[in-house]
Backbone atoms as SQL, in Angstrom:
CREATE TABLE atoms (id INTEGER PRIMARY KEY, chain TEXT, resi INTEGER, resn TEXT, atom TEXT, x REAL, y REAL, z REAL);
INSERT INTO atoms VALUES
  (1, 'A', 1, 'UNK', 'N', 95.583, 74.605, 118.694),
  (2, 'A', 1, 'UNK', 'CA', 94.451, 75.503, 118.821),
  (3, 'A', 1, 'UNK', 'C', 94.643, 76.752, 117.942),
  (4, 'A', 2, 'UNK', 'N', 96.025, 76.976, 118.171),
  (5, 'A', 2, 'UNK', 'CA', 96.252, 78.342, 116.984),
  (6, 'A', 2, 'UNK', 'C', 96.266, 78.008, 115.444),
  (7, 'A', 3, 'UNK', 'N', 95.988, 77.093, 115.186),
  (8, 'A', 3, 'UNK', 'CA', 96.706, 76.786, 113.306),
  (9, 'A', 3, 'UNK', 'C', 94.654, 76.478, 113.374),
  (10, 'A', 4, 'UNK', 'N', 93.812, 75.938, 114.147),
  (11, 'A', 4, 'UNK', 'CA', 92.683, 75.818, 113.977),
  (12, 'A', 4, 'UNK', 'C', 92.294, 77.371, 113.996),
  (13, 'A', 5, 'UNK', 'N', 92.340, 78.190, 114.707),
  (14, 'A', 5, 'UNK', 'CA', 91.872, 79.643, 114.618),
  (15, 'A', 5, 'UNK', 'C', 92.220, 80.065, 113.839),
  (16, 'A', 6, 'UNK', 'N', 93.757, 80.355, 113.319),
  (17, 'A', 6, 'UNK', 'CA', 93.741, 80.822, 111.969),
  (18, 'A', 6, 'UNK', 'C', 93.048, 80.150, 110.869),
  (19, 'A', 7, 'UNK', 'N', 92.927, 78.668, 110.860),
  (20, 'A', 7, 'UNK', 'CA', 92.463, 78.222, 109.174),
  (21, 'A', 7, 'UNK', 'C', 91.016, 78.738, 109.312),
  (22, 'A', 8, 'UNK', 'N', 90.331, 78.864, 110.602),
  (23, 'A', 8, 'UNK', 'CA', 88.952, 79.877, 110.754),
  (24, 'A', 8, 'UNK', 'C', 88.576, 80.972, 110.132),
  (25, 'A', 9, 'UNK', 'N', 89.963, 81.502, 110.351),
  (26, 'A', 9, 'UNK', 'CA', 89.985, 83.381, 109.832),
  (27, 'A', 9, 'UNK', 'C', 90.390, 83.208, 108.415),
  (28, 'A', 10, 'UNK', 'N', 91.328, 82.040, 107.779),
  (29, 'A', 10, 'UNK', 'CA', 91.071, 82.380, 106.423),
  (30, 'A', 10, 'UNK', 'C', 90.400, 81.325, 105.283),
  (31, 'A', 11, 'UNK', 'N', 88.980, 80.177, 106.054),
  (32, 'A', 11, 'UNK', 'CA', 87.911, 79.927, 105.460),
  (33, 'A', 11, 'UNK', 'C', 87.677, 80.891, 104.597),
  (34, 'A', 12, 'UNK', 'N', 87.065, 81.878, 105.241),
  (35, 'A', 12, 'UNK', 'CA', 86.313, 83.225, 104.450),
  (36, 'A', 12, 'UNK', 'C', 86.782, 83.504, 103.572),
  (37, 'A', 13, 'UNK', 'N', 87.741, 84.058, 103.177),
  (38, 'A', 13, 'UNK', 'CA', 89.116, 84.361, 102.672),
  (39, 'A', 13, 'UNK', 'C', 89.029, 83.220, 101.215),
  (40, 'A', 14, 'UNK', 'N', 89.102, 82.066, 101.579),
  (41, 'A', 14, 'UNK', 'CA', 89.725, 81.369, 100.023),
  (42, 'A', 14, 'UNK', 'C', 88.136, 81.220, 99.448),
  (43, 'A', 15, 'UNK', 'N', 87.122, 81.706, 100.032),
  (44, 'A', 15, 'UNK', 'CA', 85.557, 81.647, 99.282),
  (45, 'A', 15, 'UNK', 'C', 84.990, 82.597, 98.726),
  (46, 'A', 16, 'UNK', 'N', 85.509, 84.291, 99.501),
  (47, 'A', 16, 'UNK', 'CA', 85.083, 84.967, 98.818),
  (48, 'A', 16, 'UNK', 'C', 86.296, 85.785, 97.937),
  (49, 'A', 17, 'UNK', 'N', 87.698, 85.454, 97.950),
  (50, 'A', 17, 'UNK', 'CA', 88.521, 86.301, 97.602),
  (51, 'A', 17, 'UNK', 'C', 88.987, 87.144, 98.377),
  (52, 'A', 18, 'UNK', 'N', 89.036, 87.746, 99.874),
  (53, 'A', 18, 'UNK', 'CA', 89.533, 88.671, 100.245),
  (54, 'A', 18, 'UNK', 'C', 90.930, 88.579, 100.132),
  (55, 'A', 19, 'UNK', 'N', 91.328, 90.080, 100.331),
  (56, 'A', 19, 'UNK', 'CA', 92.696, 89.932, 100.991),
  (57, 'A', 19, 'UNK', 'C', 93.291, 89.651, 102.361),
  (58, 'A', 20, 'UNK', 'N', 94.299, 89.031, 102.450),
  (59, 'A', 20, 'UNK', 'CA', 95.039, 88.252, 103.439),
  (60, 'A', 20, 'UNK', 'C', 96.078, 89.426, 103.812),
  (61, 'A', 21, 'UNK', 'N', 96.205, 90.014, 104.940),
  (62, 'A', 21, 'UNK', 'CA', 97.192, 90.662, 105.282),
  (63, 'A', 21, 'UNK', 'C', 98.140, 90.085, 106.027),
  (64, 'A', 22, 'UNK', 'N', 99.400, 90.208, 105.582),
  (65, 'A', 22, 'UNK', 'CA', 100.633, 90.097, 105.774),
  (66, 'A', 22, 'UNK', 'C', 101.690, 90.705, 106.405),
  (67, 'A', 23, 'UNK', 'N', 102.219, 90.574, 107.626),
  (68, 'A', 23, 'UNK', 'CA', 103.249, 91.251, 108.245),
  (69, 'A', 23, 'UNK', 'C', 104.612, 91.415, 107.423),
  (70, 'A', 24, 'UNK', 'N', 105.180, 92.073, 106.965),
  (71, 'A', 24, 'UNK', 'CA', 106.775, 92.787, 106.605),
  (72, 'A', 24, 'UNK', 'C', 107.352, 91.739, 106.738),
  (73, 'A', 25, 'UNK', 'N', 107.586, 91.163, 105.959),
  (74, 'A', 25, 'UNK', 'CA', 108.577, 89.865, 106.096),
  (75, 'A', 25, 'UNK', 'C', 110.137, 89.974, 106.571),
  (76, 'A', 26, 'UNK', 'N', 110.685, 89.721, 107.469),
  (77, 'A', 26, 'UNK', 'CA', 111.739, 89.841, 108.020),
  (78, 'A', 26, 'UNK', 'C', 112.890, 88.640, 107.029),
  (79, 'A', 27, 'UNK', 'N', 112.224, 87.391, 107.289),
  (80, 'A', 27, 'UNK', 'CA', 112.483, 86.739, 107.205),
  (81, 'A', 27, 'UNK', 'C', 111.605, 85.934, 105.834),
  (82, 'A', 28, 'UNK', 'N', 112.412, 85.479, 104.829),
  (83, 'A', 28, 'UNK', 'CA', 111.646, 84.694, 103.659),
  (84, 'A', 28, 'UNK', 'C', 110.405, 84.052, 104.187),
  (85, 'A', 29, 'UNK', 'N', 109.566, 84.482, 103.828),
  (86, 'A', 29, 'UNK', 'CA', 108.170, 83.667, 103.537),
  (87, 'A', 29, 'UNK', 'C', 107.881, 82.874, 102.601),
  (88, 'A', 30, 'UNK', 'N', 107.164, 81.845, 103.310),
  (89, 'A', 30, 'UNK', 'CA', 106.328, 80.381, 102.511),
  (90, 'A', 30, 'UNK', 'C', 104.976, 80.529, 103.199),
  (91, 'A', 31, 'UNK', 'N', 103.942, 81.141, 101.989),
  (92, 'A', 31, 'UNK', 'CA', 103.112, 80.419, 102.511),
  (93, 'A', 31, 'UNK', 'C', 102.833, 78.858, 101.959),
  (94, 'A', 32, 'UNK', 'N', 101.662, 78.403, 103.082),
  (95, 'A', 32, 'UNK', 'CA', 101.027, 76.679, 102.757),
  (96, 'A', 32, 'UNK', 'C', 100.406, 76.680, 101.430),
  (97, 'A', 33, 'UNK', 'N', 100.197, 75.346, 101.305),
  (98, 'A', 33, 'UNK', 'CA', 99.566, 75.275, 100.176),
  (99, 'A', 33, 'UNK', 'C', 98.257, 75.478, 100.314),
  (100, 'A', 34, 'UNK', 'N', 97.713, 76.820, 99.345),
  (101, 'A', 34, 'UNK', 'CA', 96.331, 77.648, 99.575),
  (102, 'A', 34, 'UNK', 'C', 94.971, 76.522, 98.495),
  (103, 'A', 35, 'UNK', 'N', 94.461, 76.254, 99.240),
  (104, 'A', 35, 'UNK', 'CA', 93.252, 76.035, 98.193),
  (105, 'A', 35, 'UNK', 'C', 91.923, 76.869, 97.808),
  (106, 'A', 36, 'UNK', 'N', 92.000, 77.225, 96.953),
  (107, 'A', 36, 'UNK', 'CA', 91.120, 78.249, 96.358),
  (108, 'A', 36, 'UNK', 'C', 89.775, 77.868, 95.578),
  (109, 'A', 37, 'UNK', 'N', 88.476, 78.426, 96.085),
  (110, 'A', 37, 'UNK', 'CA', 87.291, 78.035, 95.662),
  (111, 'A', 37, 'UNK', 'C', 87.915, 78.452, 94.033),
  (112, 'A', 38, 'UNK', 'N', 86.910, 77.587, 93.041),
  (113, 'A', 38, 'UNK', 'CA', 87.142, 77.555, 91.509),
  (114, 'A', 38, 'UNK', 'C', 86.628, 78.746, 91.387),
  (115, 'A', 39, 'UNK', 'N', 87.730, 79.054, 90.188),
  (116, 'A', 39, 'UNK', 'CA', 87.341, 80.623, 89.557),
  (117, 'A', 39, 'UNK', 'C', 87.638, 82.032, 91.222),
  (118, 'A', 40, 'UNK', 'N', 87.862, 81.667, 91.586),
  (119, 'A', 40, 'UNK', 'CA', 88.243, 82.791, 92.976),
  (120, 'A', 40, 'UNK', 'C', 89.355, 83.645, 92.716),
  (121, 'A', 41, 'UNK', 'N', 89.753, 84.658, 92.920),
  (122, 'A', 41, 'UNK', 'CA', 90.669, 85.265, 93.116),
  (123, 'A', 41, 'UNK', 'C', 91.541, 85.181, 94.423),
  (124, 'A', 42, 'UNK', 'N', 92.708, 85.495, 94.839),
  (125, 'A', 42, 'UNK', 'CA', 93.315, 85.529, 95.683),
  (126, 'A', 42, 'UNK', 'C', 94.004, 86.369, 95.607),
  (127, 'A', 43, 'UNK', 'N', 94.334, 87.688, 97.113),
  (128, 'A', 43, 'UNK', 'CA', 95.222, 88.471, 97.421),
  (129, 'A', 43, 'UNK', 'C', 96.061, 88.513, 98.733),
  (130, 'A', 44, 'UNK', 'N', 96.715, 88.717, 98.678),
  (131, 'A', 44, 'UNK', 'CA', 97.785, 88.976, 99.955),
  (132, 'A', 44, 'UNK', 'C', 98.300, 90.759, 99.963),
  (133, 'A', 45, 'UNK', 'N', 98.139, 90.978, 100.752),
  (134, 'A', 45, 'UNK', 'CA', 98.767, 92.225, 101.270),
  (135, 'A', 45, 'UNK', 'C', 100.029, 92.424, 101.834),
  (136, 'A', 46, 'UNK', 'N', 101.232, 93.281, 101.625),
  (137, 'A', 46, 'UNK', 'CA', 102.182, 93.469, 102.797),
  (138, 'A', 46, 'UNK', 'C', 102.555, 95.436, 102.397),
  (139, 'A', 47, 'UNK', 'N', 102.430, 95.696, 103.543),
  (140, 'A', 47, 'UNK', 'CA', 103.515, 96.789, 103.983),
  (141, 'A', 47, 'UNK', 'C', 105.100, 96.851, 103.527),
  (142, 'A', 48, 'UNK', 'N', 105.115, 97.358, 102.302),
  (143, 'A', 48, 'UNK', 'CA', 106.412, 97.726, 101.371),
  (144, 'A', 48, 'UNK', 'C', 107.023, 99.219, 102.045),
  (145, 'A', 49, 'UNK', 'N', 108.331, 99.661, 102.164),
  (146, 'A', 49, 'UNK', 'CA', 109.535, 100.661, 102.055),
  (147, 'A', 49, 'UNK', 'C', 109.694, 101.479, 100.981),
  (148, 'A', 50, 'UNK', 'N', 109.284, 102.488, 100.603),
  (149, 'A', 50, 'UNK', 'CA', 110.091, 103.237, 99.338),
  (150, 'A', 50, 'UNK', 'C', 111.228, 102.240, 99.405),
  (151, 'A', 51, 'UNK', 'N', 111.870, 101.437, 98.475),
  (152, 'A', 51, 'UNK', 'CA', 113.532, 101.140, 97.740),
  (153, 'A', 51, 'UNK', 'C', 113.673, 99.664, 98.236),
  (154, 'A', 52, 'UNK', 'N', 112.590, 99.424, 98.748),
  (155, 'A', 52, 'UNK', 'CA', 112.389, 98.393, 99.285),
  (156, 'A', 52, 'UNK', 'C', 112.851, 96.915, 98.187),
  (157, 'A', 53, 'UNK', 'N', 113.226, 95.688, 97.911),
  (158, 'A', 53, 'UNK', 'CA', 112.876, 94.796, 96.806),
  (159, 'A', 53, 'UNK', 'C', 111.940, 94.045, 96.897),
  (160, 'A', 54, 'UNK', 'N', 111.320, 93.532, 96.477),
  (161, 'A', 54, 'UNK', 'CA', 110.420, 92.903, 96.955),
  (162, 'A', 54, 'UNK', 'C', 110.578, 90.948, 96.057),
  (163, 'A', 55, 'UNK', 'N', 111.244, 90.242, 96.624),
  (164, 'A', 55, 'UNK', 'CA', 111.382, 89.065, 95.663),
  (165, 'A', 55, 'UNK', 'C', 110.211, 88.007, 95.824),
  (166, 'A', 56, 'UNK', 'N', 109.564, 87.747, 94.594),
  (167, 'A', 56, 'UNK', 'CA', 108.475, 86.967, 94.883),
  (168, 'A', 56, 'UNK', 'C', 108.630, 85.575, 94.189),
  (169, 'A', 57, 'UNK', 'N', 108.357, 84.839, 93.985),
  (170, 'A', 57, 'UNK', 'CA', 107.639, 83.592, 93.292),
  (171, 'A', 57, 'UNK', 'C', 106.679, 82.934, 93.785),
  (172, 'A', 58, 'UNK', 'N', 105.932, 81.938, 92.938),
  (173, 'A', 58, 'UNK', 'CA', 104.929, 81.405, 93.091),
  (174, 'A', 58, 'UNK', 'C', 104.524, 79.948, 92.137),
  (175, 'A', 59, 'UNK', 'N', 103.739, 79.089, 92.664),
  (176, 'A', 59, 'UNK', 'CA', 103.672, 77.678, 91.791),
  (177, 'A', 59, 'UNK', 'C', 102.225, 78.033, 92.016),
  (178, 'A', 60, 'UNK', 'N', 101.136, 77.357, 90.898),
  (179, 'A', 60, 'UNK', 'CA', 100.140, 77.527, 90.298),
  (180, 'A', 60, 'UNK', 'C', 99.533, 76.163, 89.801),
  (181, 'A', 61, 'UNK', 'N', 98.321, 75.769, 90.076),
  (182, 'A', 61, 'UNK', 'CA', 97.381, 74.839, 89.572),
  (183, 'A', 61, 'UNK', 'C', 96.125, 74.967, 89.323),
  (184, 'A', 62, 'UNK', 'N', 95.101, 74.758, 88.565),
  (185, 'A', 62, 'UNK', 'CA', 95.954, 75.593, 87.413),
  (186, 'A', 62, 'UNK', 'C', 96.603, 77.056, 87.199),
  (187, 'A', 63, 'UNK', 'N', 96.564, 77.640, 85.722),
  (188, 'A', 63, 'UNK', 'CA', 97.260, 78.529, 85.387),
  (189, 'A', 63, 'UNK', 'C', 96.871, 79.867, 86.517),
  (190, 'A', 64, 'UNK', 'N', 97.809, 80.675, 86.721),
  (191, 'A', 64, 'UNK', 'CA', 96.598, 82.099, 87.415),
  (192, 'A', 64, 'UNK', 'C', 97.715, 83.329, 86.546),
  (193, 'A', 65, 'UNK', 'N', 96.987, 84.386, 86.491),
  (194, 'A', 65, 'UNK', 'CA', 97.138, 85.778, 86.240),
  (195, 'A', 65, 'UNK', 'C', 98.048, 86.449, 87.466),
  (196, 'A', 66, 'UNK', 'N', 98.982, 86.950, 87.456),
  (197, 'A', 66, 'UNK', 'CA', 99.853, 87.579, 88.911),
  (198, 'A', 66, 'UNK', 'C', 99.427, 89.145, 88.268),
  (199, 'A', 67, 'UNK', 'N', 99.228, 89.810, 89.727),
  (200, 'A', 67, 'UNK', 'CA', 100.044, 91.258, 89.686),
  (201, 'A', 67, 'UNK', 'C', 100.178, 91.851, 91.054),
  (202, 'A', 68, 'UNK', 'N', 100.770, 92.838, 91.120),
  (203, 'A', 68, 'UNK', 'CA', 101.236, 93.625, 92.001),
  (204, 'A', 68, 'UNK', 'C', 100.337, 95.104, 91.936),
  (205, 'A', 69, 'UNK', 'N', 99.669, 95.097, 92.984),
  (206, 'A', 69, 'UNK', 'CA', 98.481, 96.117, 93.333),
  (207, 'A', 69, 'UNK', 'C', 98.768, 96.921, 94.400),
  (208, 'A', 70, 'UNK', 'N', 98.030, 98.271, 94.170),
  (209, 'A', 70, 'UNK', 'CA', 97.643, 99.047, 95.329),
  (210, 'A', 70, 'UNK', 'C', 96.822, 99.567, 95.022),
  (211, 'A', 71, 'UNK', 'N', 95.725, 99.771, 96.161),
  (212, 'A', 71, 'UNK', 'CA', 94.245, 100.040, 96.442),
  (213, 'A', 71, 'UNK', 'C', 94.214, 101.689, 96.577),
  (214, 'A', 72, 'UNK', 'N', 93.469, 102.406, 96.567),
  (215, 'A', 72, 'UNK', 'CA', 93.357, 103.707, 96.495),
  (216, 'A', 72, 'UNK', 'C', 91.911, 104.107, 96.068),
  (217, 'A', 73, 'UNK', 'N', 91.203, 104.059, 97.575),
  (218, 'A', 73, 'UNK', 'CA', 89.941, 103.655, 97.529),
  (219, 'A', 73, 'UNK', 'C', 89.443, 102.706, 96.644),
  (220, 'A', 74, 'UNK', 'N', 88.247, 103.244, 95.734),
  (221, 'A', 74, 'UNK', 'CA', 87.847, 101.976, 94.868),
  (222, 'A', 74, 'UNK', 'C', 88.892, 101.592, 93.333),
  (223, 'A', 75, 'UNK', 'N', 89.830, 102.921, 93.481),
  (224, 'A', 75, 'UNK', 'CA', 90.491, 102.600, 92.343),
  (225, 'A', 75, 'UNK', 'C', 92.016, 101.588, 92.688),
  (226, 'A', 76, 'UNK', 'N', 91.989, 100.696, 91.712),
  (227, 'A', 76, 'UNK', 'CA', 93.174, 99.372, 91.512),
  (228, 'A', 76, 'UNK', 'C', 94.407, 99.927, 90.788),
  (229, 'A', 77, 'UNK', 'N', 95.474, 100.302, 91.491),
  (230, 'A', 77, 'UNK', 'CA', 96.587, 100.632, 90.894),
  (231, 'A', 77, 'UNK', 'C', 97.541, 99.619, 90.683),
  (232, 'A', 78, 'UNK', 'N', 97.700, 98.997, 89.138),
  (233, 'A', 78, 'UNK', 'CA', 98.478, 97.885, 88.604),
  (234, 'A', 78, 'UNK', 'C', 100.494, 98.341, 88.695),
  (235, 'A', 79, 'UNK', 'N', 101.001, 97.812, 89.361),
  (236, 'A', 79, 'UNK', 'CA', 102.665, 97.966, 89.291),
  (237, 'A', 79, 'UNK', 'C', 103.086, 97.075, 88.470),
  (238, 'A', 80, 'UNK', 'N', 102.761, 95.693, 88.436),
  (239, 'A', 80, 'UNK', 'CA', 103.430, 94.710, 87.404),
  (240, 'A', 80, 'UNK', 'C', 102.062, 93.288, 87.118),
  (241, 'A', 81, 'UNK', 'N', 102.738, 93.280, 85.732),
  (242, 'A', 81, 'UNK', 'CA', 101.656, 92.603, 85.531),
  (243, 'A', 81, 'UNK', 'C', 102.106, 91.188, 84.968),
  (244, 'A', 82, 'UNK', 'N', 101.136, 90.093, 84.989),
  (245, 'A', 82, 'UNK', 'CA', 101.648, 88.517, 84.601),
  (246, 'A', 82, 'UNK', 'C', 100.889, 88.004, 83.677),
  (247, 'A', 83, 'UNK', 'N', 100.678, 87.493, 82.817),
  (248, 'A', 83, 'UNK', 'CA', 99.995, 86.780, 81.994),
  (249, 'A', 83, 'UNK', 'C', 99.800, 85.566, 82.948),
  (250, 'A', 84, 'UNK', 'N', 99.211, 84.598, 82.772),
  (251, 'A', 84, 'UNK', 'CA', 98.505, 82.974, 83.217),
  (252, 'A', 84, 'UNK', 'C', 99.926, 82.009, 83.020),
  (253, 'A', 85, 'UNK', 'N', 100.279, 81.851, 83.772),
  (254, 'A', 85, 'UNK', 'CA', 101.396, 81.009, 84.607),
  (255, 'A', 85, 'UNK', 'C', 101.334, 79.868, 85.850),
  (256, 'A', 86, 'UNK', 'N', 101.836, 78.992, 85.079),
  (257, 'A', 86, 'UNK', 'CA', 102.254, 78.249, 86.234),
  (258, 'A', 86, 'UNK', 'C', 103.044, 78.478, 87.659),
  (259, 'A', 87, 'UNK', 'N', 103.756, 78.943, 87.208),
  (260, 'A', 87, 'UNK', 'CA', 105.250, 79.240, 87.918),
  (261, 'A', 87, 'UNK', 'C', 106.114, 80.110, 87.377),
  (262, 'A', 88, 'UNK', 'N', 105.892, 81.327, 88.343),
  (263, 'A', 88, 'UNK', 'CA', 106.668, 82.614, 87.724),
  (264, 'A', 88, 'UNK', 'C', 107.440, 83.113, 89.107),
  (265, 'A', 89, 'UNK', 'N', 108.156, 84.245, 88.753),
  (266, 'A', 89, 'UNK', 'CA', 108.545, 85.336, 89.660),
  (267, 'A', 89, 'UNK', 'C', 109.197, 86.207, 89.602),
  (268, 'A', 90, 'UNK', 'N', 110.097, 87.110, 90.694),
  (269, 'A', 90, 'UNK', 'CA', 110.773, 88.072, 89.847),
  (270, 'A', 90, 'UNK', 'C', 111.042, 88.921, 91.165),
  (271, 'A', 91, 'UNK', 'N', 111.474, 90.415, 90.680),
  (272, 'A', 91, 'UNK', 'CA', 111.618, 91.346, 91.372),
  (273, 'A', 91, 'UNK', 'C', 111.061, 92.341, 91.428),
  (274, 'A', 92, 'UNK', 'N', 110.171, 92.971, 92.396),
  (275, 'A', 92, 'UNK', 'CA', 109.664, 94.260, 92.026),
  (276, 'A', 92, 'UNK', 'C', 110.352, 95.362, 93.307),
  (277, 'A', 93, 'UNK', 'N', 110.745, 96.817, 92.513),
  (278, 'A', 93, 'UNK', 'CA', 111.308, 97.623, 93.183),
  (279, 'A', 93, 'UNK', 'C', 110.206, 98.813, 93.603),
  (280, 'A', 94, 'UNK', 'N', 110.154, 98.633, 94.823),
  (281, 'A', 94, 'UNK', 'CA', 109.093, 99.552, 95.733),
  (282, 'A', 94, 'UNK', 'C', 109.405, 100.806, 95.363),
  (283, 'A', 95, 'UNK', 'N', 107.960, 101.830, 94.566),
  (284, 'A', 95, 'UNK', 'CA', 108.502, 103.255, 94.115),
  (285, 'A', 95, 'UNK', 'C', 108.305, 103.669, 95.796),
  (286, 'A', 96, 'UNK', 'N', 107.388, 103.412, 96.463),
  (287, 'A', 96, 'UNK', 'CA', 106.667, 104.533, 97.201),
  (288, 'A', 96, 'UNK', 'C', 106.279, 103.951, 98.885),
  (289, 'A', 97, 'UNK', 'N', 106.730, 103.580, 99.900),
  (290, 'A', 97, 'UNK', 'CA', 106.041, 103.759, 101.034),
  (291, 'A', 97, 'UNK', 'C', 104.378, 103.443, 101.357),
  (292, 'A', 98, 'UNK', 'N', 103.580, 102.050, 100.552),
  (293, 'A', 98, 'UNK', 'CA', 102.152, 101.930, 100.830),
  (294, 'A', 98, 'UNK', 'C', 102.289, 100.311, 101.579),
  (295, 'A', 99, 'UNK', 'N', 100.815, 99.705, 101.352),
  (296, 'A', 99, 'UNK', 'CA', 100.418, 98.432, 101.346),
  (297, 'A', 99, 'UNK', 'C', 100.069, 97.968, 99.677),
  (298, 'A', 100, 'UNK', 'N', 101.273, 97.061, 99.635),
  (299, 'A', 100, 'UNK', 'CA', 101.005, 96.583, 98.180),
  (300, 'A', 100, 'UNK', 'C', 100.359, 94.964, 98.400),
  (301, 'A', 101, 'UNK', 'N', 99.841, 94.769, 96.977),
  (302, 'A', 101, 'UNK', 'CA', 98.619, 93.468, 97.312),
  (303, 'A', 101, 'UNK', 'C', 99.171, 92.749, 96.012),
  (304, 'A', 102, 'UNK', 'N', 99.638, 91.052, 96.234),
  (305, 'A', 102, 'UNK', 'CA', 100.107, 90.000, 95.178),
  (306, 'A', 102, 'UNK', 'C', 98.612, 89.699, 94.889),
  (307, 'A', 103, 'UNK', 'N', 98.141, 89.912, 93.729),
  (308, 'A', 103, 'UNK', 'CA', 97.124, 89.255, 93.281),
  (309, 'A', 103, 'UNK', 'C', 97.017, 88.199, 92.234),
  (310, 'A', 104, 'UNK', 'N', 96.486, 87.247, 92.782),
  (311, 'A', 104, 'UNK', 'CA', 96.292, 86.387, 91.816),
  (312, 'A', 104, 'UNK', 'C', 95.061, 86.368, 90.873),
  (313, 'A', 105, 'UNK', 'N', 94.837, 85.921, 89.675),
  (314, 'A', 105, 'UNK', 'CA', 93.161, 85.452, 89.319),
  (315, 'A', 105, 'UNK', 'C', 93.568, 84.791, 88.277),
  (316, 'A', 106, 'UNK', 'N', 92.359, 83.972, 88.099),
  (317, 'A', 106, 'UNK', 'CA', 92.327, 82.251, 87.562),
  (318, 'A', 106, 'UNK', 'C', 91.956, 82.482, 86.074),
  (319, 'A', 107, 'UNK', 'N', 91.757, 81.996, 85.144),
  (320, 'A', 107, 'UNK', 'CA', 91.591, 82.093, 83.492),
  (321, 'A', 107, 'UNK', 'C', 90.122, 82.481, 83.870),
  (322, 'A', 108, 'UNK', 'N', 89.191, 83.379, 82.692),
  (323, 'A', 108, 'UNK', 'CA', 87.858, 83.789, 82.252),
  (324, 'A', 108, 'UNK', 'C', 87.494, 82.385, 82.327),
  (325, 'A', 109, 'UNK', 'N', 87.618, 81.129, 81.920),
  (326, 'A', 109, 'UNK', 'CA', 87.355, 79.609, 81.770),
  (327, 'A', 109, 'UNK', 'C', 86.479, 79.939, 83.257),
  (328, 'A', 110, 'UNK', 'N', 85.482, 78.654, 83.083),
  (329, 'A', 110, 'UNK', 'CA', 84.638, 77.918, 83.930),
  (330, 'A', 110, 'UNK', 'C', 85.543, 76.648, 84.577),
  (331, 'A', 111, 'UNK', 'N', 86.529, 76.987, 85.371),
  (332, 'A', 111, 'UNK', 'CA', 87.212, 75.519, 85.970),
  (333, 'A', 111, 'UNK', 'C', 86.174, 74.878, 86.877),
  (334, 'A', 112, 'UNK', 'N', 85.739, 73.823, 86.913),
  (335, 'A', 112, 'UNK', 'CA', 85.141, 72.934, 87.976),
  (336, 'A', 112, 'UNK', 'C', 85.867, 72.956, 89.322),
  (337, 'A', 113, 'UNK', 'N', 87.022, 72.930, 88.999),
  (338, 'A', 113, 'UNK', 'CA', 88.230, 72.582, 90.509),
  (339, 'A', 113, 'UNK', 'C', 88.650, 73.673, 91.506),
  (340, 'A', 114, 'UNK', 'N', 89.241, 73.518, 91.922),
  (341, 'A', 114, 'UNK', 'CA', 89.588, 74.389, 93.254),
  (342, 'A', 114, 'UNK', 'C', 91.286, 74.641, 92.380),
  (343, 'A', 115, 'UNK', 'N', 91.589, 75.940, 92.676),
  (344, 'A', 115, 'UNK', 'CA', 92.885, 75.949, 92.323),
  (345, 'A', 115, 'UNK', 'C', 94.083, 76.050, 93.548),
  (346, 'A', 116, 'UNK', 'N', 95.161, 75.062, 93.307),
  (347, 'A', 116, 'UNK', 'CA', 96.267, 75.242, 94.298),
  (348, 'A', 116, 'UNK', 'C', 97.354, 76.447, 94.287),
  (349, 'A', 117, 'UNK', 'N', 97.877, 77.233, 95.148),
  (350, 'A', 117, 'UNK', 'CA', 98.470, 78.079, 95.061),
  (351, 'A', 117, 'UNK', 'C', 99.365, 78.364, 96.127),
  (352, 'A', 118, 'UNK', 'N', 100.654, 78.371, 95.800),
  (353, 'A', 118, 'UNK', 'CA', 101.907, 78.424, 96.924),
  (354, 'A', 118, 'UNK', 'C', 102.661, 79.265, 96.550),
  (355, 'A', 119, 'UNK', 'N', 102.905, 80.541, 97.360),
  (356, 'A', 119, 'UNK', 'CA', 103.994, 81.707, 97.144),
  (357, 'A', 119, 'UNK', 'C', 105.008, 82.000, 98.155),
  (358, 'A', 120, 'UNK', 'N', 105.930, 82.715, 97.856),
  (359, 'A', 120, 'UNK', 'CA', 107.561, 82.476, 98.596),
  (360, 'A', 120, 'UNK', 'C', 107.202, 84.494, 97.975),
  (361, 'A', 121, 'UNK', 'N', 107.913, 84.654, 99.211),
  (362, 'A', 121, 'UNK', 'CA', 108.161, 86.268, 99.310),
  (363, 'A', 121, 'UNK', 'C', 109.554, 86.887, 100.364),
  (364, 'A', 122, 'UNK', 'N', 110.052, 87.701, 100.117),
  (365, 'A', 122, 'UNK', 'CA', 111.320, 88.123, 100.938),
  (366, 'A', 122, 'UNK', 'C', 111.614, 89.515, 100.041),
  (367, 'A', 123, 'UNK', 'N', 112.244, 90.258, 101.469),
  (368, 'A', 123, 'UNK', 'CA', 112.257, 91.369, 101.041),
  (369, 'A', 123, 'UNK', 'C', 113.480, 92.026, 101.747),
  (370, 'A', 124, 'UNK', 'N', 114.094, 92.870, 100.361),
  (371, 'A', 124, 'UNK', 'CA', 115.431, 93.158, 100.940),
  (372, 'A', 124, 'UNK', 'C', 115.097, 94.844, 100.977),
  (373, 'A', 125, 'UNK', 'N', 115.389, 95.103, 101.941),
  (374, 'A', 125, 'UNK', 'CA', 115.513, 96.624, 102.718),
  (375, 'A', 125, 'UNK', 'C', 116.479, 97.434, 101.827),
  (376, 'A', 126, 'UNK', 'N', 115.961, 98.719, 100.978),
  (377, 'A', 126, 'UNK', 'CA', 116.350, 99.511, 100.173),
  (378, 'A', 126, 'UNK', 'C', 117.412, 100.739, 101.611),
  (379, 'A', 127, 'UNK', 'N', 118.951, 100.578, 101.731),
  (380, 'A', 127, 'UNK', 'CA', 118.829, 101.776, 102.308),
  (381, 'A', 127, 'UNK', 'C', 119.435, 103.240, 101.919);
């Protein structure tokens, strides 16, 4: 009943692009394999530490665009940025104490398909 209520709450989510908020990962995260309306964007949110690390990767079908965001009202503050990848990842070091957002987005292209998308996140505590 619970894995049906959640895939409820994030229908919406893989159609219009929202962001997905994310609890502080204690423990390495996987998310499932996401299917994404064609041409959609996808974000995830988590609650970062000043000094925090933040280790990410991700697998891609097709290619997508990565970055590392924070919102500040309507303005998009870029931390790291990805070119169109399959399969990337890396480390990013938390300057500041916010909610940072993994964003994905798909090539300017007209894809017909739905794109697949699976990310791994863990985070090591700056102290």
């Amino acid at each position: 009943m619970r894995a049906q209520f959640s895939l409820l709450l994030l229908a919406p989510c893989l159609l219009l692009a929202c962001a997905t908020p994310l609890e502080r990962p204690v423990e390495p995260f996987a998310s499932k394999v996401l299917e994404l309306a064609p041409g959609a964007p996808y974000e995830s949110c988590v609650p970062l530490l000043a000094g925090d690390r933040l280790l990410f990767s991700y697998k891609a079908d097709p290619p997508l665009a990565f970055a590392i965001v924070r919102h500040d009202g309507p303005a998009m503050l870029s931390y790291l940025l990805r070119e169109l990848s399959r399969d990337d990842g890396g480390i990013f070091f938390v300057p500041q104490t916010e909610l940072y957002c993994l964003r994905w987005t798909p090539p300017p292209d007209d894809v017909p398909w739905p794109t697949l998308l699976r990310f791994t996140l863990h985070v090591n505590p700056g102290y």
